[in-house]
C-alpha positions in Angstrom: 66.1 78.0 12.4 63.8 76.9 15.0 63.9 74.6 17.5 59.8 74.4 18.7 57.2 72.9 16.4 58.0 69.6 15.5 61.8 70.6 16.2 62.9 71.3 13.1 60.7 74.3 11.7 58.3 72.2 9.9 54.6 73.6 10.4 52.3 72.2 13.1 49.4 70.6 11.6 46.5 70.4 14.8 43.8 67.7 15.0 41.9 70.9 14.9 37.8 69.3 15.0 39.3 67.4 18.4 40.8 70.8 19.3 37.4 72.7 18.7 35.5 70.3 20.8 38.0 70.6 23.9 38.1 74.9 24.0 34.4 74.3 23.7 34.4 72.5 26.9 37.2 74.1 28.1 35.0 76.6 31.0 34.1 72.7 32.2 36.9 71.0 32.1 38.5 74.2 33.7 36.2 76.3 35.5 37.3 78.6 33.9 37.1 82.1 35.5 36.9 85.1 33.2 39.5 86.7 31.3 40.4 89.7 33.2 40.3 87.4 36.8 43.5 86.4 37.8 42.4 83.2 39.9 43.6 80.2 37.3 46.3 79.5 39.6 43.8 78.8 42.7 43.9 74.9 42.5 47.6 74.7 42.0 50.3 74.3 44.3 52.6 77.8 43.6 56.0 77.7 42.5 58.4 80.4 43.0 57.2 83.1 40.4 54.0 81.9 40.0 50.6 83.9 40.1 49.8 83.2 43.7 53.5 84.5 44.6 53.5 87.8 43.3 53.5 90.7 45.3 50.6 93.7 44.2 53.4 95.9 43.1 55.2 93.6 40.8 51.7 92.3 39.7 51.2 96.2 38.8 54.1 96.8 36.6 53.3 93.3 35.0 50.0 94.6 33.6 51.2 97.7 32.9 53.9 96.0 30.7 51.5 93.8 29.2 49.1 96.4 28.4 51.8 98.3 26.3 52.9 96.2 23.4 51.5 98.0 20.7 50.9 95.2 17.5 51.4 98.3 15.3 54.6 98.9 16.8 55.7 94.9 16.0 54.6 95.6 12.5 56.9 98.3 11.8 59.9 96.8 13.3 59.4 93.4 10.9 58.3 96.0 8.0 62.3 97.7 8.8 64.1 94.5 9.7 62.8 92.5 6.5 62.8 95.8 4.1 65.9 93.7 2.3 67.7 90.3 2.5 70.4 90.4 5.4 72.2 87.2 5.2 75.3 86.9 7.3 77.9 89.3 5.3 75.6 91.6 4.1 75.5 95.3 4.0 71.7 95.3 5.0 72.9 92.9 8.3 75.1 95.1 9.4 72.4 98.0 8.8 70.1 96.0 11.1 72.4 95.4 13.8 73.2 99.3 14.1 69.3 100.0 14.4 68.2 97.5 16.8 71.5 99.2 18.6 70.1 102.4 18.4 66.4 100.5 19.4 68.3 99.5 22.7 69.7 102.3 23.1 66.6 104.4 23.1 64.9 102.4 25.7 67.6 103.2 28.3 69.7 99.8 27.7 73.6 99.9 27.9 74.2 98.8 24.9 76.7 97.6 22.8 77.8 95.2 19.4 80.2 92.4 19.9 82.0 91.6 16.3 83.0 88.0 15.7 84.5 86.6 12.3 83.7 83.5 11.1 83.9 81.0 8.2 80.8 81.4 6.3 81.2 80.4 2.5 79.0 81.5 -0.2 78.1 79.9 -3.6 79.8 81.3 -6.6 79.6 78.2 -9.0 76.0 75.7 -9.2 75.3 73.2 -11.5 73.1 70.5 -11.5 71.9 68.5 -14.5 70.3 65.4 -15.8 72.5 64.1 -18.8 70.6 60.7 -19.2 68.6 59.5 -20.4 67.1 62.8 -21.2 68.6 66.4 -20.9 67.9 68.9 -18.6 69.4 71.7 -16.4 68.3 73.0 -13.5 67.7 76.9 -13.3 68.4 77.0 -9.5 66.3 80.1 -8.8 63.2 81.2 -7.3 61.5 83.3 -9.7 60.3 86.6 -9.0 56.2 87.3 -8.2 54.9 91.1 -9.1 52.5 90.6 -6.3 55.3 90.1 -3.9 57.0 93.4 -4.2 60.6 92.0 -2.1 61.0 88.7 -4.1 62.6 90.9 -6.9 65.6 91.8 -4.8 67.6 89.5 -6.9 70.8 91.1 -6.8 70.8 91.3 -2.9 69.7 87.3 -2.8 71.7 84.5 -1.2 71.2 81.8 -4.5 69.6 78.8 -3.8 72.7 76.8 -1.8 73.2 74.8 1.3 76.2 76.5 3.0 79.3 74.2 4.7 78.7 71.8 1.5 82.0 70.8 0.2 82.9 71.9 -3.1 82.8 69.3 -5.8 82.5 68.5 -9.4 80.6 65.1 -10.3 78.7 63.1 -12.6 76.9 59.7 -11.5 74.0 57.4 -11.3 71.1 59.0 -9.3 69.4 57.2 -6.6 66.2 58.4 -4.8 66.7 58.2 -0.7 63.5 59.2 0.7 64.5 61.1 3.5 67.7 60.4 3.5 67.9 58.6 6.9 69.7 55.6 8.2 66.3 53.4 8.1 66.0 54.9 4.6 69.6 53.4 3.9 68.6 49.9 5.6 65.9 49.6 3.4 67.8 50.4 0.1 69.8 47.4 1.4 66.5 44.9 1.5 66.1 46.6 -2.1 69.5 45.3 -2.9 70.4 48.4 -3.9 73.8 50.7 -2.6 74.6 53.9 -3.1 78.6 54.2 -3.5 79.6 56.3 -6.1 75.8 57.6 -7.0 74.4 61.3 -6.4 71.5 60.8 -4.0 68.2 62.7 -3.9 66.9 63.0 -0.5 63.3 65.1 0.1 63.4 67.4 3.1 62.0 66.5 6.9 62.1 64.2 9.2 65.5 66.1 11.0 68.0 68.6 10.1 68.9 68.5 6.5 72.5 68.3 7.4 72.1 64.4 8.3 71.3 63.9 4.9 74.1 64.3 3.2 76.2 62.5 6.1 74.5 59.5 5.9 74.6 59.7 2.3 78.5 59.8 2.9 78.5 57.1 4.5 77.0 54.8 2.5 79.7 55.5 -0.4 77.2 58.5 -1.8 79.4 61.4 -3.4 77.0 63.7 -3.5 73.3 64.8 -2.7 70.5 66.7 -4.0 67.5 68.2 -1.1 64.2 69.2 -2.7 60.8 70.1 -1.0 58.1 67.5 -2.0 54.4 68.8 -1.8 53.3 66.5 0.9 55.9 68.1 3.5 55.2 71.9 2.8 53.7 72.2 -0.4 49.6 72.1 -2.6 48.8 68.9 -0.4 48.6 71.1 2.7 46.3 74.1 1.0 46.7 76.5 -1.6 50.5 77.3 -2.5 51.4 80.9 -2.6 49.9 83.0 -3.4 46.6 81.9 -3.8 47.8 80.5 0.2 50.5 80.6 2.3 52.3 77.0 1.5 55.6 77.2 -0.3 55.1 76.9 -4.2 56.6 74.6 -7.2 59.5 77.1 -7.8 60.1 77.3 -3.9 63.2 76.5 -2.5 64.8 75.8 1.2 68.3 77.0 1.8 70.0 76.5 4.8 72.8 74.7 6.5 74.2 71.7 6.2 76.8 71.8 9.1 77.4 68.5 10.8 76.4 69.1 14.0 79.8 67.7 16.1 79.9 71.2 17.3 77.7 74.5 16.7 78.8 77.6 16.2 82.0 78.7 13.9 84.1 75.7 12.3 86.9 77.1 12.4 87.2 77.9 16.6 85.8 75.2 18.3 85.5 75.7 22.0 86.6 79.4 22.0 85.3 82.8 20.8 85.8 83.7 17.1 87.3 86.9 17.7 89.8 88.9 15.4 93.0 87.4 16.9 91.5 83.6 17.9 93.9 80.4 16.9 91.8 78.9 13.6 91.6 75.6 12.5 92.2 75.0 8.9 89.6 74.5 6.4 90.3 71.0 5.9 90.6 70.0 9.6 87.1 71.6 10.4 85.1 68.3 11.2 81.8 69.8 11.0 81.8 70.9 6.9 80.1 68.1 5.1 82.1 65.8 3.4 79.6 65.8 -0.1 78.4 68.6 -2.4 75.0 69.3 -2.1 72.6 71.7 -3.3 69.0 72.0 -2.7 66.0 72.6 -5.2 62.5 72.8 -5.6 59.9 69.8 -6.6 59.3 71.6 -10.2 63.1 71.0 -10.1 63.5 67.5 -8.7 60.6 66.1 -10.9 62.8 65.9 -13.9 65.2 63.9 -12.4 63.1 61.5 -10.3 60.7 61.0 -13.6 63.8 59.7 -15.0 64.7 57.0 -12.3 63.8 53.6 -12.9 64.7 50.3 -10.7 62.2 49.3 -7.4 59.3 51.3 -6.8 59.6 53.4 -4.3 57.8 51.8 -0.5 54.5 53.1 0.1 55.9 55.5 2.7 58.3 57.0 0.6 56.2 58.5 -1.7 55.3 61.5 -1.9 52.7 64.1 -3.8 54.7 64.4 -7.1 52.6 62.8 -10.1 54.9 60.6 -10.7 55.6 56.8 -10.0 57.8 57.5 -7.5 61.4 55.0 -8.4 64.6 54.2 -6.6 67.2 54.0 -9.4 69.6 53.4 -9.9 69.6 54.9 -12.8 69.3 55.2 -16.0 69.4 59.0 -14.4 72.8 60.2 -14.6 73.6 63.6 -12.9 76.1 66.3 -13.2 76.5 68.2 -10.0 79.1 70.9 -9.1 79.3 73.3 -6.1 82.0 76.0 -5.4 81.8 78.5 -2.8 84.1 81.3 -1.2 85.6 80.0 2.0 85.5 83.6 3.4 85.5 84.9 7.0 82.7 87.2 7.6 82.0 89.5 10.3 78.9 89.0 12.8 77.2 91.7 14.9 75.7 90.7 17.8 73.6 93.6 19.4 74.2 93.1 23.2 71.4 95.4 25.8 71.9 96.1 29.4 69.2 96.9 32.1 70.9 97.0 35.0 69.2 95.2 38.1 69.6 96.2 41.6 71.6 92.7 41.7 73.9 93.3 39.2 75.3 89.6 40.0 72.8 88.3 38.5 71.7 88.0 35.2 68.5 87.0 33.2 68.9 86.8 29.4 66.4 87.0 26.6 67.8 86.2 22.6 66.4 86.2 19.2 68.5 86.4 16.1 68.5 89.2 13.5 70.3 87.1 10.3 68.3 85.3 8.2 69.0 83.7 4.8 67.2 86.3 2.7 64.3 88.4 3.5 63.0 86.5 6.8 60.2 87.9 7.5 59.2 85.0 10.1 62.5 83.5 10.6 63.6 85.1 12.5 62.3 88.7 12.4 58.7 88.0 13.4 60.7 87.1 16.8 63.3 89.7 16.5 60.5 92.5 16.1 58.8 90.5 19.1 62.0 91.3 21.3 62.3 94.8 20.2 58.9 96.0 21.4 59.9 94.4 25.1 62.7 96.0 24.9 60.5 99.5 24.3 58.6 98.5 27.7 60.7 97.4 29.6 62.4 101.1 28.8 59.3 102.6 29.5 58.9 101.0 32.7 61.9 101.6 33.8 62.0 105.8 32.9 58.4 105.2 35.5 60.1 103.9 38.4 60.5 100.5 37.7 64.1 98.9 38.4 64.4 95.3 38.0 66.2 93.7 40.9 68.6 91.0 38.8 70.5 92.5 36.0 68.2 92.0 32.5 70.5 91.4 29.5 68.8 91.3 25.9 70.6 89.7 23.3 69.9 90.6 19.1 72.3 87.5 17.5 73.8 87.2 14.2 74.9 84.0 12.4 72.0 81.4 13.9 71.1 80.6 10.5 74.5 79.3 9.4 74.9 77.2 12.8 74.3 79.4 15.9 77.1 81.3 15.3 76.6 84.9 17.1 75.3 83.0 20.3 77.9 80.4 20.2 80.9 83.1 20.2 79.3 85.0 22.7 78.7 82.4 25.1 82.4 80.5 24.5 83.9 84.3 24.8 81.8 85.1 28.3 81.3 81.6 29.3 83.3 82.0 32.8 81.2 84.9 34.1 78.1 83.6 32.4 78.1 80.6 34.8 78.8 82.7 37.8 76.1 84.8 36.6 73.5 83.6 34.8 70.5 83.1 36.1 68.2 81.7 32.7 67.6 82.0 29.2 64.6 83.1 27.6 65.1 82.3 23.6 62.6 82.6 20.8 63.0 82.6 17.1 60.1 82.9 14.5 56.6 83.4 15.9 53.4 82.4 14.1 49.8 82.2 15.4 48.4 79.1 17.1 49.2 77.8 20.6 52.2 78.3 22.6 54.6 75.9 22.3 57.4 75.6 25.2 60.6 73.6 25.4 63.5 74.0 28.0 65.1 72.4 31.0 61.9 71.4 33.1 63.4 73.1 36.2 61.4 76.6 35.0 58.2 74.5 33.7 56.1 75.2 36.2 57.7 78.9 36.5 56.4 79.1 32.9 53.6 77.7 33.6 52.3 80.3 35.9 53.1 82.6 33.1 50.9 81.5 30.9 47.9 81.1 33.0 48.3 85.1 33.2 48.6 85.7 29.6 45.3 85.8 27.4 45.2 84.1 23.8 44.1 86.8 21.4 41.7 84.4 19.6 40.3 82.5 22.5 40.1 84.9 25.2 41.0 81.8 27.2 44.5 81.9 29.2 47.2 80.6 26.7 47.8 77.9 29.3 44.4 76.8 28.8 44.5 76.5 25.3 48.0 74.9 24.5 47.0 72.7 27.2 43.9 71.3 25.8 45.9 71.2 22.4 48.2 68.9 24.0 45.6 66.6 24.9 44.0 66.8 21.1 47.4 65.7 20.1 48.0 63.2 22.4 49.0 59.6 21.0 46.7 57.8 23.2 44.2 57.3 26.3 47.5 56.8 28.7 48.9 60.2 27.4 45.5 61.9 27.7 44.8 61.1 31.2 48.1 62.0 32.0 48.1 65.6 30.6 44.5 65.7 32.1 46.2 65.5 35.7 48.8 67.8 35.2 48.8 71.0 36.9 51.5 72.4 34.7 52.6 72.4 30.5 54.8 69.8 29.4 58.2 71.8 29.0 60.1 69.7 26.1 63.6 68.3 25.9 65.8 70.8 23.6 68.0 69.5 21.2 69.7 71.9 18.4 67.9 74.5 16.0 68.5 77.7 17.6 70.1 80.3 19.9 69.7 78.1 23.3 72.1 75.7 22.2 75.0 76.9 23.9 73.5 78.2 27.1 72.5 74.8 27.8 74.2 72.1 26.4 77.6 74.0 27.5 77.3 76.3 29.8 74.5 74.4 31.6 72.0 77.5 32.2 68.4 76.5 32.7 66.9 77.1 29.4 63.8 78.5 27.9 62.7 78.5 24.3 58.9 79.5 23.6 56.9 80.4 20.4 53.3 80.5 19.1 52.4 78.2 16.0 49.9 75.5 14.6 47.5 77.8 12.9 49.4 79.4 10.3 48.2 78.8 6.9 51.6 77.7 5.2 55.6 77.9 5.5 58.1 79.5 3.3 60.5 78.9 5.2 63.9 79.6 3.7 62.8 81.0 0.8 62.6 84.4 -0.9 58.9 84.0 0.1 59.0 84.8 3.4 59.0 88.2 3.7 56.8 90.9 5.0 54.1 90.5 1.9 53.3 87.0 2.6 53.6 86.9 6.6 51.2 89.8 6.8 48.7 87.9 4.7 48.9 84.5 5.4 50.4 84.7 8.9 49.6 87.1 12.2 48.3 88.7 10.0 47.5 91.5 12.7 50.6 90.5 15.0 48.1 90.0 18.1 50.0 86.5 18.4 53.1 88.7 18.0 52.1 90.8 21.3 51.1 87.1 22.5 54.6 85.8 22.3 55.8 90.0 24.2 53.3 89.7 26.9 54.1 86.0 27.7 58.2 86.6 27.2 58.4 89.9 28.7 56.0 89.1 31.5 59.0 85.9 32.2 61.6 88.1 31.8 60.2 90.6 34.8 59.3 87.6 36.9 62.3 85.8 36.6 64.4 89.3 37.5 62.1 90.2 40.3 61.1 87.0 42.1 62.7 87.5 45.8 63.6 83.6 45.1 64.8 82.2 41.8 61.7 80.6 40.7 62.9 76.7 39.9 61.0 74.1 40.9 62.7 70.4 40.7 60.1 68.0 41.1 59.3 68.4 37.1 62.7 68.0 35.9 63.2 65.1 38.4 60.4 63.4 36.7 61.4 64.0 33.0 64.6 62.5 33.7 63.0 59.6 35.4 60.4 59.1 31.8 64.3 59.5 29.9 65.9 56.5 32.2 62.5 54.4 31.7 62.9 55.3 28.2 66.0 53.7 27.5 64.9 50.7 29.2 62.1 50.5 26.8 64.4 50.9 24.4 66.5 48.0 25.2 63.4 45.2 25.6 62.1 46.5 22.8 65.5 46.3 20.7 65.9 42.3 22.7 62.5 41.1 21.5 62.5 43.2 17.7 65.9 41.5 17.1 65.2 38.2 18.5 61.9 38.0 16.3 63.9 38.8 13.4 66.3 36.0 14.3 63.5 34.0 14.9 62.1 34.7 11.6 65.2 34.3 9.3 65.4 30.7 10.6 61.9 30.0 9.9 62.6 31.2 6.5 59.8 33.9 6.7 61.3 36.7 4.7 62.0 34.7 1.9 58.7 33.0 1.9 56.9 36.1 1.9 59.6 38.1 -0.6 57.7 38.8 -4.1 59.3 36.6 -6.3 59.0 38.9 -9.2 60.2 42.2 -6.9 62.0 40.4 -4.8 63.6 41.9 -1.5 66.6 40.6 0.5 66.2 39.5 4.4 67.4 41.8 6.8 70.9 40.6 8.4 70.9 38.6 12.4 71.2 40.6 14.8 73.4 39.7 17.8 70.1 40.5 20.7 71.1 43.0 23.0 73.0 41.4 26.7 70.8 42.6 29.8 72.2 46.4 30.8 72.5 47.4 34.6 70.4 50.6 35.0 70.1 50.1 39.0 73.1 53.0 39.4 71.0 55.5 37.5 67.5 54.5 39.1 69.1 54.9 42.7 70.7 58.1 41.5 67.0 59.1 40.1 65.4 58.0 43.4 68.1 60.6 45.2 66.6 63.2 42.9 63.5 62.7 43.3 64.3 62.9 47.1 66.2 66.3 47.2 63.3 67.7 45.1 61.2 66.8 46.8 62.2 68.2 50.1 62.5 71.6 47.9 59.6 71.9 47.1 58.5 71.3 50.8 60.9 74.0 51.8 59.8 76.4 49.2 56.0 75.6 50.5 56.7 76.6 53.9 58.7 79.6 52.5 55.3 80.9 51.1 53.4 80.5 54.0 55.2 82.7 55.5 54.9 85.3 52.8 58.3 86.6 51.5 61.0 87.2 53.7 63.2 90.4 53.0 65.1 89.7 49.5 68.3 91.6 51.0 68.7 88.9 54.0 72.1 86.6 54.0 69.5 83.5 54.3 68.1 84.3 50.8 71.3 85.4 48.9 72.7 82.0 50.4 69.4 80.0 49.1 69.9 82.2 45.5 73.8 81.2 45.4 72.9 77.7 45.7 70.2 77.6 42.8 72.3 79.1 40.5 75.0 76.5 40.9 72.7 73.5 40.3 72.2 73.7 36.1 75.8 73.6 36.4 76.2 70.5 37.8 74.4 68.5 34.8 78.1 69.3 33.1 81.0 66.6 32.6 84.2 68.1 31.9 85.0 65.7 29.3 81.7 66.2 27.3 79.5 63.5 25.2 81.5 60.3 23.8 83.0 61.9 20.6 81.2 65.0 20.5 83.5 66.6 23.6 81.6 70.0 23.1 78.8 69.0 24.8 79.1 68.7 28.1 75.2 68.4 29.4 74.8 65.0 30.4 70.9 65.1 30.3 69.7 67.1 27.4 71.6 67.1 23.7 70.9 66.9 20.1 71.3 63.4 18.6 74.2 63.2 16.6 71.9 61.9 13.7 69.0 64.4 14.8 70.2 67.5 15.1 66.9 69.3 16.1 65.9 66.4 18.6 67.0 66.1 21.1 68.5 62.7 22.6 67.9 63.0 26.6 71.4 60.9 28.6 72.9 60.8 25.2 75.8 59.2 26.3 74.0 56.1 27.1 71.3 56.5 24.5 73.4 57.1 21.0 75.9 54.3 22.4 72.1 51.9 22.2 71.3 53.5 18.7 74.6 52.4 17.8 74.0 48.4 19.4 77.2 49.5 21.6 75.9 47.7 24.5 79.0 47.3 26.6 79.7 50.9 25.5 76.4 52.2 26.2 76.5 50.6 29.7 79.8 51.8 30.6 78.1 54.9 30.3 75.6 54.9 33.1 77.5 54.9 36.3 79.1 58.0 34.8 75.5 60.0 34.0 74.6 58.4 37.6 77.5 60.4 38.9 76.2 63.2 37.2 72.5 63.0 38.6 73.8 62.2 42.4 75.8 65.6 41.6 72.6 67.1 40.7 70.8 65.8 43.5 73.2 66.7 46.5 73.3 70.5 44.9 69.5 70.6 45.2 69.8 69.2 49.0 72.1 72.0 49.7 69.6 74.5 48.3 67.1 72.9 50.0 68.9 73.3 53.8 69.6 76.6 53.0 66.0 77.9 52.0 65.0 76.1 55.6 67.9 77.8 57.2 66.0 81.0 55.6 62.2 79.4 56.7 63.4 79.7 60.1 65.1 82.6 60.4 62.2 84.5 58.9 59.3 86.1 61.8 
């Protein structure tokens, strides 16, 4: 899993000719100095930890760093790591975890593997099969390719299943879903057409797969088929594998289908999953999905959507199959049984020490080893990433170099399942991780393209300043440059173009779910990191027995120089994060993404008052039944009770106070640098450092999200019908998805709270790092 791209793992397609024409115009529009001139942060105000704020010496071991990852070296470690599938439970995992221990070891870490055991079931029974009103059965298997030497390790292959699916054995109408999300379901209603007691088919995208079958649940659906259609990842994008890189008929996602309640193991929410933890039973796990389901490829699903009738599908359900695409009901009929073993499995999660001259303070870097068979780019083409930082950092450290905060690198198991290794860890440590930890740095697969960044914008400009010191392999431009102008060829429209245009920094994302950050920020309320390279790749297996070292290395980084991208850029954060004199967060971004959230959901609520109150309008005019085809005819959509006015005033005043106490932070910290940095060891500073680590904490409440008391960030959180995106104030905003407007505005003197919390912390960090201003010559 991945949580960058288009949050989900789904490729980025670039407007590429608009993205030619900017980097050709990029030494204009930039100035752009050369390469090897480190001057790109000259017209910028610095942050903490930016270019302009790094001392010779640090600067020194930085380029010495950079100038050692090896791309051969990232090579070999995916060539080891992906040599065999090494699912959760399998021998070859465990084999993994012991060498990237001995990796760790070798580079001087103090090292260690932390077991867990969680509930991680397996398929030992599929069946899926069209009974009417023709006959056929689905093979469920990806077949083997001689070209691609690893796809014939059949006998060490995860089947083709979505795990945390119920068990089941049914037979019942079919109904196609599109996507399979809760528009999808209102328009089956216009169609006149429900879906209680039917199997639905569902193609993947457009959010996590485990939504799906949970909306198909509650419609009355008892159970669900997932299948990859061509337009999403398949022939319409180029040439399927392996005449390209784009998954091919017989391909097939696996992956989870965990409701996403909670992360990490079902069984122990809230605590570690260790050998002796207090376990929930089977049944009372609220996060295993209610319906069987089982995924399959479109050479699979086009039997049984050929042999739907009913309405055509809408326009915008249709996708690249040659087939008139139908909704059903019927006359398919569908047998479909899944049975798994509800075993506990053991998890190794590879755990490296360099220890800082601070040893009270930690940064942390993560990547997970598991994957769901070969995974060559999810997640090793991050996981051989982290290894060769880990090398450098050994190196530099066996020269002289000693970081001064405590670095702490992190190999996880389980992510693929639902974040499992970094879950346990962090509800096992999570006392001394929030007296401790400073960030986390978390990537996952790695392709070639631009760099794509999402986080808590406290460390956007810190990152930022990173990438204007990191050269694109491609380009020879800064990777700043480039993903900036990127961002501007994506951009939805002149407003959003001249803003990037201004901007001095990247735009640092909202996380939701989709990988190992997950529970650093949403429950232990670290300031968060999660950064890959992508766009440019040509194709995705992802999931499949495809992705594996033959097709990565020809259709991917092909010579992993976006793979030493993604080291310089991570390991470069990593040594500037550990050896700024002054944590490097900088307020005044976050303060404004969490003003654009707040003016979101006012946007949210006119636009939900005047979309209802036309509808109203409409049904009394008799509109939708004038204009409803007579010979397809659909059925008006119900009145809507229009939204009451909401009071945001408590949450803009609270927002105003932020804005305030970041402000006079950032003024502090510029006086700070004027006076070049003060001696790191002085009371003054430690006192200023104390105070910034406390701040990410206070974005927690106790009590966590309405019904989903796990998360307690009050800011950023998956949606609960997301799951990759996230939903920014989520108490306020998923109480407004669900027209809870009494509910929803209950909420916001409570997130105010929060943000006023947040705002006073900053103050205090703020009077301290003047206290330190003055006291320094």
């Amino acid at each position: 899993m991945s949580s960058l791209g288009l949050r989900g793992k789904t490729v980025l397609i670039k407007s590429r000719l608009l993205c030619a024409l900017l980097l050709a115009i990029a030494p204009v529009i930039f100035a752009q100095s050369k390469p090897d001139e480190k001057n790109s942060t000259a017209a910028t105000v610095p942050s903490a930890g930016d270019s302009a704020n790094i001392s010779p010496a640090q600067r020194a071991w930085e380029k010495k760093f950079q100038d050692g990852i090896v791309p051969a070296n990232i090579r070999e470690n995916m060539r080891r790591l992906s040599a065999r599938p090494h699912h959760v439970g399998s021998p070859y995992d465990k084999d993994n975890a012991e060498w990237i221990l001995s990796k760790f070891k070798d580079a001087g870490f103090d090292a260690r593997i932390e077991t867990f055991h969680v509930l991680f079931p397996t398929p030992k029974e599929r069946v899926l099969e069209l009974l009417e009103p023709t006959k056929f059965r689905a093979r469920l298997q990806e077949p083997v390719l001689a070209v691609d030497p690893t796809s014939g390790q059949t006998a060490e292959q995860l089947p083709t299943y979505n795990a945390y699916s119920a068990d089941g054995d049914i037979t019942a109408p079919l109904v196609y879903v599109n996507y399979g999300n809760r528009e999808d379901y209102e328009q089956l209603d216009r169609l006149g057409i429900s879906v209680k007691g039917a199997i639905v088919i569902a193609r993947y995208g457009h959010g996590w797969r485990g939504i799906k079958p949970k909306v198909a649940g509650e419609h009355g659906a008892i159970g669900c088929i997932i299948y990859s259609d061509p337009k999403g990842d398949g022939y319409v994008n180029g040439d399927d594998y392996t005449n390209g890189g784009w998954r091919p008929r017989d391909g097939v996602q696996r992956g989870s289908v965990m409701d996403t309640d909670y992360p990490g193991d079902p069984l122990t929410p809230g605590v570690g999953a260790t050998a002796d933890a207090k376990r929930l039973d089977i049944k009372d796990a609220r996060t295993i999905t209610k319906v069987p389901v089982l995924p399959i490829s479109y050479s699979e699903a086009l039997p049984f959507l050929s042999a739907l009738k009913g309405p055509v599908a809408p326009e915008n359900w249709r996708g690249a199959l040659p087939i008139t695409y139908h909704v059903g009901p019927g006359p398919a009929r569908v047998h479909l049984k899944v049975a798994s073993n509800w075993d506990l499995k053991p998890i190794y999660d590879v755990i490296g020490t360099l220890h800082g001259a601070n040893d009270a303070q930690w940064v942390i870097r993560g990547n997970h080893h598991d994957a769901w068979v070969n995974g060559a780019d999810d997640p090793i083409s991050g996981q051989s990433v982290m290894l060769e930082e880990v090398r450098m950092l050994g190196e530099l450290h066996r020269q002289g170099w000693t970081p001064s905060r405590t670095i702490i690198y992190c190999a996880w198991d389980g992510e693929e399942p639902g974040l499992l290794g970094s879950v346990e860890w962090v509800e096992t440590h999570l006392a001394e991780l929030q007296q401790h930890a400073v960030a986390y740095l978390n990537s996952d697969s790695n392709q070639r393209g631009f760099l794509d960044t999402g986080g808590t914008q406290d460390l956007q400009s810190f990152i930022s300043g990173v990438a204007r010191d990191i050269q694109d392999p491609e380009t020879h431009m800064t990777v700043f440059q480039r993903s900036h102008l990127a961002a501007i060829a994506d951009a939805k429209n002149a407003e959003e173009r001249a803003d990037l245009r201004k901007r001095k920094d990247l735009v640092v994302d909202a996380l939701g779910d989709g990988s190992d950050f997950t529970a650093f920020q949403d429950l232990a309320g670290i300031s968060t990191l999660s950064i890959e390279f992508g766009g440019e790749s040509d194709g995705t297996q992802y999931h499949s027995i495809y992705d594996d070292f033959y097709w990565y290395t020809h259709f991917v980084d092909t010579d992993f120089v976006y793979g030493r991208a993604l080291a310089q850029t991570a390991g470069t954060a990593m040594m500037r994060l550990a050896d700024t004199a002054l944590i490097p967060f900088d307020y005044a971004p976050q303060a404004e993404a969490i003003a654009k959230y707040e003016t979101e959901l006012e946007k949210l609520l006119k636009d939900k008052q005047d979309e209802f109150a036309e509808t109203n309008l409409q049904l009394q005019e008799g509109v939708f039944t004038a204009t409803s085809d007579p010979r397809r005819p659909t059925l008006p959509p119900p009145a809507e009770t229009v939204p009451p006015f909401m009071n945001f005033a408590p949450m803009k005043n609270a927002i105003d106070l932020l804005k305030k106490s970041a402000d006079r932070y950032s003024k502090a910290l510029s006086s700070w640098q004027q006076k070049g940095s003060p001696d790191r060891s002085s009371q003054s500073l430690a006192a200023v450092n104390a105070d910034l680590l406390k701040v990410g904490r206070l974005f927690l409440n106790e009590k966590g999200l309405p019904e989903r008391p796990w998360f307690k960030n009050q800011i950023y959180a998956p949606g609960a019908y997301t799951g990759y995106g996230a939903k920014p104030i989520a108490a306020v905003r998923e109480y407004m998805d669900e027209k809870k407007w009494k509910e929803a505005e209950a909420e916001v003197p409570q997130v105010s709270q929060i943000i006023e919390q947040v705002a006073t912390g900053i103050d205090k960090a703020a009077a301290s790092l003047e206290k330190a201003v003055a006291e320094t010559p």
